[in-house]
C-alpha positions in Angstrom: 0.0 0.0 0.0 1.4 3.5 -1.0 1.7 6.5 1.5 -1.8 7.8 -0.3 -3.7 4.6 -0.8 -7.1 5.4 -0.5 -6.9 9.1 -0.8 -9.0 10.2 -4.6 -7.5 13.0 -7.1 -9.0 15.0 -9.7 -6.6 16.2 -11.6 -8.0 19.1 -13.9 -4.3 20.3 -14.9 -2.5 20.7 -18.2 0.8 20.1 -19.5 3.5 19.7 -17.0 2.6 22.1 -13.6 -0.6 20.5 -12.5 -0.4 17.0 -14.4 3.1 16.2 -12.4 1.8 17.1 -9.1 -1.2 14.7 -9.4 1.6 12.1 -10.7 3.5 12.3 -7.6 0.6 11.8 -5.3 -0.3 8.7 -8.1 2.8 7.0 -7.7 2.3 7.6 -3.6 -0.9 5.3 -4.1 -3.4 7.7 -4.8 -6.7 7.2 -7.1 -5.7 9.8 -9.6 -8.7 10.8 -12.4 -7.5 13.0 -15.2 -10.5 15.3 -16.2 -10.4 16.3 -20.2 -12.2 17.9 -23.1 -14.3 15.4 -24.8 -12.9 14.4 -27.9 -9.8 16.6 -27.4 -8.1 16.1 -24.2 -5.3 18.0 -22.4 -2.6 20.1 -24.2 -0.4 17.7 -23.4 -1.3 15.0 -25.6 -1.4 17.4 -28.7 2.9 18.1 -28.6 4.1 15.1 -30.3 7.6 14.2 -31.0 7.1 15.5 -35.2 4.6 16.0 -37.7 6.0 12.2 -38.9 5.4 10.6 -35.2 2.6 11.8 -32.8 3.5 10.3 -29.6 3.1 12.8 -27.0 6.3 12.9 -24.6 4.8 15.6 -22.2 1.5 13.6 -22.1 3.1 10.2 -21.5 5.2 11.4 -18.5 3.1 13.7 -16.4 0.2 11.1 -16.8 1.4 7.4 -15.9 -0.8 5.3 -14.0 -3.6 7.9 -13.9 -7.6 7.6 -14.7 -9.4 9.7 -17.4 -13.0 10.8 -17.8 -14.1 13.4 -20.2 -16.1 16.1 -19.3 -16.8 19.3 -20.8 -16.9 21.3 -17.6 -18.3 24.7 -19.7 -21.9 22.5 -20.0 -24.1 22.4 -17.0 -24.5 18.7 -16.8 -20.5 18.3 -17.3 -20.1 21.5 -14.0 -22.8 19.1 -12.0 -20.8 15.5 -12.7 -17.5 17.2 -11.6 -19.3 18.5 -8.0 -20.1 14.9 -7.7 -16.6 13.9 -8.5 -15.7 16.2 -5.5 -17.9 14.5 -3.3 -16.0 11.3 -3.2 -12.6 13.4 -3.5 -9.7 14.4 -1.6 -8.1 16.5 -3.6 -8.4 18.9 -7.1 -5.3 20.1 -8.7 -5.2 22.9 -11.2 -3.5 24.6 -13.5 -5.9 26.5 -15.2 -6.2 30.3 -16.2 -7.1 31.6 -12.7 -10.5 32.6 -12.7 -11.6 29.9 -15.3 -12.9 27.4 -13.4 -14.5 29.8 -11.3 -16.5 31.3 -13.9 -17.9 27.2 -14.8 -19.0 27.5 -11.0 -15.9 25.2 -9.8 -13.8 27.5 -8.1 -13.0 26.2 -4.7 -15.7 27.7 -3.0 -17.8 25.4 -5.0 -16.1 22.8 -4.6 -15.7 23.1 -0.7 -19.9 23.8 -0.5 -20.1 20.5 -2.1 -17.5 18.5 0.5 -16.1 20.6 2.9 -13.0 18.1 3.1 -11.4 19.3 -0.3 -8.1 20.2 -1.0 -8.2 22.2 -3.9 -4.3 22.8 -5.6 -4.3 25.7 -7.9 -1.0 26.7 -10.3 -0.5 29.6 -11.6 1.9 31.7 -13.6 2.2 35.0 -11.1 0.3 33.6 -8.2 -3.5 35.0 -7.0 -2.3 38.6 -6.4 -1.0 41.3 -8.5 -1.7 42.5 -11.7 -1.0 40.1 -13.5 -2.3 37.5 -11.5 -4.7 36.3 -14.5 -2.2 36.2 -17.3 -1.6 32.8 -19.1 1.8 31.7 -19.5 3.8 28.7 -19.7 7.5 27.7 -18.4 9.4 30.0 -20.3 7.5 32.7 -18.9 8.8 32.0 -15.6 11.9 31.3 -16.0 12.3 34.7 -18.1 10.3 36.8 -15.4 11.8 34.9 -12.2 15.4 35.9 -13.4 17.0 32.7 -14.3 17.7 33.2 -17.7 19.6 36.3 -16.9 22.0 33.9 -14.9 22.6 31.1 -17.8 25.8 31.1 -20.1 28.7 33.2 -20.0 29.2 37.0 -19.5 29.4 38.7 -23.0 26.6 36.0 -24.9 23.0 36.4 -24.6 21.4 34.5 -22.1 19.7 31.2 -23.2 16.6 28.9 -21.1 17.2 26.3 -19.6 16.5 23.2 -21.8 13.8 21.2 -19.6 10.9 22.7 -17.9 12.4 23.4 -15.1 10.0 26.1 -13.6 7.1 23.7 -15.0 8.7 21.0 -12.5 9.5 23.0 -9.2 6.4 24.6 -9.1 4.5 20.9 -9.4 6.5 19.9 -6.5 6.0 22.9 -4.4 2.4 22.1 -5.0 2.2 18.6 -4.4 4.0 19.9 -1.0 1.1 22.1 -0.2 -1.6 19.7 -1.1 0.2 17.2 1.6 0.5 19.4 4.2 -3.4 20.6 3.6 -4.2 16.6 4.3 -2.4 16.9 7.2 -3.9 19.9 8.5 -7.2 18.2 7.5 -6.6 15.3 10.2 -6.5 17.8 12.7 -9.1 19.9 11.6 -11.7 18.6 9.5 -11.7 21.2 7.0 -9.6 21.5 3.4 -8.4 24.3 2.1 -7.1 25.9 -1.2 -3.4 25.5 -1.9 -1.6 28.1 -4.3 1.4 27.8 -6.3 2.7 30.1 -8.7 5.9 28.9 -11.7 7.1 32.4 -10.5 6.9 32.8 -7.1 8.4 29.0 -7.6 11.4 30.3 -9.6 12.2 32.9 -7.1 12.2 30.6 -4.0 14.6 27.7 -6.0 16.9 30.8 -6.4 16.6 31.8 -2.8 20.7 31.8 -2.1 20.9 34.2 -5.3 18.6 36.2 -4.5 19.8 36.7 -1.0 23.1 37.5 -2.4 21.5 40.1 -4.1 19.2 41.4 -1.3 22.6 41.8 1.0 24.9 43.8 -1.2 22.6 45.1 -3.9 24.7 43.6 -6.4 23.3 40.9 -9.1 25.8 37.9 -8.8 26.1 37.3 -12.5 26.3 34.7 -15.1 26.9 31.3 -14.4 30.1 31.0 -16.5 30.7 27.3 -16.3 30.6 27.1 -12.9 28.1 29.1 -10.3 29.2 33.2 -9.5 28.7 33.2 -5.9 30.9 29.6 -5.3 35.0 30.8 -5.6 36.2 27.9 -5.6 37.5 25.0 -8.0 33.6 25.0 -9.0 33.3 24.6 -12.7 33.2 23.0 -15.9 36.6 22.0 -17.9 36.4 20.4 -21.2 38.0 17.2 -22.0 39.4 15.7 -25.1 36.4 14.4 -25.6 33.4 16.2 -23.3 33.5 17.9 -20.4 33.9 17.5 -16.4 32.2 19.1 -13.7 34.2 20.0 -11.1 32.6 20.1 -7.6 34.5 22.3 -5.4 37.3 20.9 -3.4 37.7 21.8 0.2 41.0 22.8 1.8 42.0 19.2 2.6 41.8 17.8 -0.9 43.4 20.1 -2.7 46.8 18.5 -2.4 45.1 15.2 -4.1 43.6 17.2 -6.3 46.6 18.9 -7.6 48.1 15.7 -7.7 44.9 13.8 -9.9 45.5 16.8 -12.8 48.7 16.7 -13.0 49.7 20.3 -11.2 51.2 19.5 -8.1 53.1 22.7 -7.8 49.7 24.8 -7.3 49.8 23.0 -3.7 52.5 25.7 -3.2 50.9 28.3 -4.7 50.2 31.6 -2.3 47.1 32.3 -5.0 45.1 29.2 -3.9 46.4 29.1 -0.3 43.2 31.2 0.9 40.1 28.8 2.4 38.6 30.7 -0.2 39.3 31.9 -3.6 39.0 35.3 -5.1 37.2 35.6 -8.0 40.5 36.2 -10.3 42.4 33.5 -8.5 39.1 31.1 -9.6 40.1 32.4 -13.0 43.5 32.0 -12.6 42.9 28.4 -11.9 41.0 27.4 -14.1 43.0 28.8 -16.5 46.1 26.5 -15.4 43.5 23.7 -15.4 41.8 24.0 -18.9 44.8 23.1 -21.2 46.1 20.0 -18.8 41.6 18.8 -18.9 42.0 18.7 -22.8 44.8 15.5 -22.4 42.5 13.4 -21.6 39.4 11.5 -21.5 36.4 12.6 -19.5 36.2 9.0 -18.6 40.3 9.1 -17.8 39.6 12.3 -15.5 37.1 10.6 -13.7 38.4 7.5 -12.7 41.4 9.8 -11.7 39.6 11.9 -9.8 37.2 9.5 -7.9 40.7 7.8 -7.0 42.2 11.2 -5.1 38.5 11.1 -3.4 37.8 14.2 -5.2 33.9 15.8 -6.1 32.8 15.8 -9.6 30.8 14.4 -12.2 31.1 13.7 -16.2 29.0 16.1 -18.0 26.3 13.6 -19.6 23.9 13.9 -22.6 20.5 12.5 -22.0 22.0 9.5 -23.7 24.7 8.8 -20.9 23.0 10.0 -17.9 20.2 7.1 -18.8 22.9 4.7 -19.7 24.1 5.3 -15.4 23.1 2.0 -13.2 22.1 4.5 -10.4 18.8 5.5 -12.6 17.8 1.9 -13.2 19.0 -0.1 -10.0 17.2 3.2 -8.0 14.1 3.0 -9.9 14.7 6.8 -11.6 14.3 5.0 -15.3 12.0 1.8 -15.7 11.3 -0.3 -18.1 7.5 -0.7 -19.8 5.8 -3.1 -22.5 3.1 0.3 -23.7 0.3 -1.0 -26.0 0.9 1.5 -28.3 4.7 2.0 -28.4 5.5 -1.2 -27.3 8.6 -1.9 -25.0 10.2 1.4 -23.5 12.2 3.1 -21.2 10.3 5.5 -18.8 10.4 7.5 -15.9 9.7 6.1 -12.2 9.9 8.1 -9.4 12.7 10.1 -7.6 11.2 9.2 -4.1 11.5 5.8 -2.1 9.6 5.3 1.1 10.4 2.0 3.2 6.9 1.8 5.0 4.9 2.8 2.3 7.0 2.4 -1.6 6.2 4.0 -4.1 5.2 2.6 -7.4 5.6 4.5 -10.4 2.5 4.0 -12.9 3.3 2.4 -16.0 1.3 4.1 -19.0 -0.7 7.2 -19.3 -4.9 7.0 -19.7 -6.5 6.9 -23.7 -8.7 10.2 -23.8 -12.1 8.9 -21.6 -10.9 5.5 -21.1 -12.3 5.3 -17.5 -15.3 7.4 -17.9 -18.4 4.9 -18.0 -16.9 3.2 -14.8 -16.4 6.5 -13.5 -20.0 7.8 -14.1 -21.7 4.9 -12.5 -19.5 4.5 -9.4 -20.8 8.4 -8.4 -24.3 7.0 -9.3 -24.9 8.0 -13.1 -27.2 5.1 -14.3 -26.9 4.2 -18.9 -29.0 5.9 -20.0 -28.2 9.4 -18.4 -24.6 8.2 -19.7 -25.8 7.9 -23.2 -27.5 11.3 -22.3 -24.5 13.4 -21.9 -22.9 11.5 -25.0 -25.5 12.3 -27.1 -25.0 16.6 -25.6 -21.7 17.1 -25.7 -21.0 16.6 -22.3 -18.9 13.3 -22.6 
């Protein structure tokens, strides 16, 4: 049994923000039901890899091991079917357009008249203040306005996105955080609450250090330039004859080894890279005595040399290597699926493991309405009220 067996999720999200948070709290156990647009679904399932190949890698792995009903939640009789959803519910999670679902008549306040007990999780771009609190937007967005782009690359070049969703992903685990501690607070209380999360207000707090760098000395930190501009230290990237390494800082008492492992024991002498910590121009320095002996060898050579000196670092991996690493699969990170439609893949599994309760990564994402009969007639619907709501538009 997972940490949230028995606990019921309607998950009304889209794309990444709200979809992922509902997939945490599936792979925890819970009874997750994707609610979509009859006959159209979620975003999600509309980004496919090319014009030439339509499966939908945003849809596939925000959505594993969930439920799907259709509903179209702008008809009456679609609004009234989602109340009853709520009845039997623990939690909503959304992502729309703030205000949207209010305006169907399934704000929280709705929601909460209908069963008191109801978490409702709302995303957001900007959060539920401000004025731009109803703007849509998407990952980019946030990154852009939340000041992360302005620290990527290298002083002189235009700064460039990150290339994954990152704000997308922290702000669907800040809100799967909130929606946890509302259940919680709902064993001591009785009562739900609405949870908000914002892929801004998100952005800022995963750049909390930064920004308190900032908020001291009034002084942005700067670009990331291989490395990170608050760390002075051997903190970087170096390129290798054939990739590159990270280099993860080396405290006072490795640095002998260190200088040893690449090949420049002199610098243990040297009154530049005496100090517990550097200067910025001495981390310059450095790393300009480092980059021409990195490019003599392998990044697989550097790394079995430095994990022999006990040093901190890591090969800089493509998407193809870091999935090729034992720790994803004998961890659970990457799985293995046979999908009915693709047939046998790799996947995601989860990032958390619980020894009481484990948690079990779902396998394959719903087909559009797959569960909605069994759906209807568990909250009471009877055939023909099903065939009904075919026959309008609400299905």
């Amino acid at each position: 049994m997972g940490a949230l067996d028995r606990y019921r999720v309607l998950d009304v999200g889209l794309l990444v923000q709200g979809p992922q948070a509902a997939q945490t709290m599936a792979d925890m156990g819970a009874d997750v039901i994707k609610v979509e647009l009859p006959g159209m679904g979620e975003q999600a399932r509309w980004i496919p890899l090319s014009l030439d190949d339509l499966r939908a890698p945003y849809f596939h792995a925000c959505n594993r091991g969930k439920k799907s009903i259709t509903l179209d939640l702008r008809l009456p009789a679609g609004a009234e079917a989602f109340l009853k959803l709520v009845e039997t519910s623990d939690v909503v999670i959304s992502n729309f357009k703030p205000g949207t679902l209010e305006e169907w008549g399934l704000g929280y306040e709705d929601a909460a008249a209908r069963n008191p007990r109801i978490v409702y999780g709302m995303g957001s771009l900007f959060g539920p203040e401000g004025p731009s609190a109803t703007r849509e937007g998407a990952d980019l967005a946030a990154q852009a306005a939340g000041g992360l782009i302005s620290t990527t690359g290298v002083d002189g070049q235009p700064p460039t996105p990150v290339g994954a969703t990152v704000a997308d992903h922290i702000a669907s685990q800040n809100l799967t955080a909130g929606v946890l501690a509302a259940l919680l607070a709902r064993e001591k209380s009785g009562k739900g609450q609405k949870v908000e999360v914002s892929l801004y207000g998100s952005q800022l707090y995963a750049q909390a250090s930064e920004y308190t760098a900032f908020f001291l000395t009034d002084e942005i930190p700067g670009r990331a330039n291989y490395g990170h501009p608050l760390l002075h230290a051997a903190y970087g990237i170096l390129e290798s004859s054939d990739g590159y390494v990270a280099i993860v800082g080396v405290p006072p008492a490795q640095r002998d080894a260190f200088y040893t492992a690449v090949e420049l024991p002199e610098l243990a002498d040297d009154e530049r890279f005496q100090p517990l910590l550097y200067t910025a121009q001495s981390k310059k320095e450095l790393f300009e005595l480092l980059a021409p002996v990195f490019k003599r060898r392998t990044t697989a050579e550097w790394c079995e040399r430095l994990d022999a000196a006990g040093c901190r670092f890591a090969p800089v991996n493509d998407y193809r290597a870091a999935a090729a690493d034992p720790h994803a699969w004998v961890n659970g990170y990457l799985q293995m699926v046979d999908h009915p439609e693709y047939g046998e893949m790799r996947t995601m599994g989860s990032p958390i493991a619980m020894s009481g309760t484990p948690v079990n990564a779902g396998k394959i994402a719903p087909e559009l309405g797959q569960n909605t009969e069994e759906l209807l007639l568990e909250i009471g619907y009877d055939w023909e009220a099903i065939g009904d709501m075919r026959e309008n538009g609400v299905l």
